[in-house]
N, C-alpha and C positions, 0 to 999 in steps of 0.2 A: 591242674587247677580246673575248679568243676564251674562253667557259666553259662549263665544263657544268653546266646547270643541275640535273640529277637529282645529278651528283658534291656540288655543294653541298649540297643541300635533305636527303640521305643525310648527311654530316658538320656539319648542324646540330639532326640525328634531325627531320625535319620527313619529313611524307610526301612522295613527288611526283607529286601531283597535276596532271591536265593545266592548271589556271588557275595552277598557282603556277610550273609550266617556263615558259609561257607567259607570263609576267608578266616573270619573270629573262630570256628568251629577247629579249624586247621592251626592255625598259631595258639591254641588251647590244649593244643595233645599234649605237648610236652613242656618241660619246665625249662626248656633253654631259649634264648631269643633266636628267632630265624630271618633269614633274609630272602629280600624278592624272587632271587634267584632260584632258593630254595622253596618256599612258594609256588613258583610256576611249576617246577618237578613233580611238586605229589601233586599241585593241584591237575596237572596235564593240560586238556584241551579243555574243560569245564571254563574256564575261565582266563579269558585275552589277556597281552603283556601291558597294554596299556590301560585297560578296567580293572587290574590289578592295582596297579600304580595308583592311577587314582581312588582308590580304595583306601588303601595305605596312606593319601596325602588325608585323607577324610578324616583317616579313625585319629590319626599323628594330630589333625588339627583341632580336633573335635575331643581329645582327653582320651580318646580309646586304647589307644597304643604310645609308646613312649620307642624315639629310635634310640638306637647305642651303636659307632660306626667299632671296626673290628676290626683288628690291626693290622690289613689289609685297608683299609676304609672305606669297605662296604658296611652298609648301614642295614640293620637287624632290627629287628622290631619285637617286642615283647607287651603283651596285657599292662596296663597301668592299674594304679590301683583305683579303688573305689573312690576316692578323695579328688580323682585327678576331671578336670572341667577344660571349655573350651577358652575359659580364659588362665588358667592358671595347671601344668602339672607339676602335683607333688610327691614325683617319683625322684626324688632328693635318697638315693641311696646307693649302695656301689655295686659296681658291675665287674665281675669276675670273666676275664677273659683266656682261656685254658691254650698256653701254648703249644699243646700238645695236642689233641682233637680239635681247637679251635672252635671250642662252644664257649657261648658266651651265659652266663647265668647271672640273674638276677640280687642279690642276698639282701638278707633284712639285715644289712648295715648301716647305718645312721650317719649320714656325712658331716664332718660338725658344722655348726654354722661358723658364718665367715663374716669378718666386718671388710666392707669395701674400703676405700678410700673415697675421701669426697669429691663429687662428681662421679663416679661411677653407680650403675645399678646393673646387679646382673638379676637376669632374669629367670638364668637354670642353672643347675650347679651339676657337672656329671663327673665322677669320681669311675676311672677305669683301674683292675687288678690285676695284671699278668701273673701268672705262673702254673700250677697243673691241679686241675681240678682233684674228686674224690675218687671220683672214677679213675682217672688215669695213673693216681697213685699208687693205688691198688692192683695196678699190672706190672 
């Protein structure tokens, strides 16, 4: 996915700062969602375990990033879409989680809508997929 990360960090009034381009630049390489953990590895010593974190509570709070936890439940973080705001994400679609490498991907699959019951209101709707990706099928 091709972004720029100052165009974002600029249209969610965040500053941009080199750990937070840096950060969006790195969960930008690839197409699967990654986690903190993963994070702090390639990002190395550039950037602390806790200016990461709250980096991630930023973009997560601010519409930048959307989490999905992994069936371990560690939580992964993946680009949201352009639609997504800091009062509302509409990353309403389902997350493919690969028992086998244990990558988690995104897909443009459409969750259906839901009618609540009355008195309830939900506020996100996250649909998780187990099973083996394309890649791992292919081995």
């Amino acid at each position: 996915m091709k972004i720029n990360p100052v165009d974002i960090l600029k249209g969610h009034a965040l500053k941009h700062t080199k750990q937070r381009v840096r950060v969006l630049e790195e969960i930008a390489l690839d197409t699967v969602a990654i986690s903190q953990p993963e994070l702090e590895k390639k990002l190395g010593k550039e950037i602390d375990r806790v200016t990461l974190y709250r980096i991630l509570n930023i973009y997560e709070d601010k519409g930048i990033l959307h989490r999905i936890m992994d069936m371990h439940g560690t939580a992964n973080y993946a680009i949201c879409s352009a639609a997504c705001s800091e009062d509302h994400h509409h990353d309403e679609h389902v997350h493919f989680n690969c028992t086998n490498c244990a990558k988690i991907y995104c897909l443009e699959v459409t969750v259906p809508k839901m009618t609540m019951p009355a008195g309830f209101k939900a506020a996100t709707v996250n649909t998780t997929a187990y099973g083996i990706c394309e890649k791992c099928s292919k081995l």
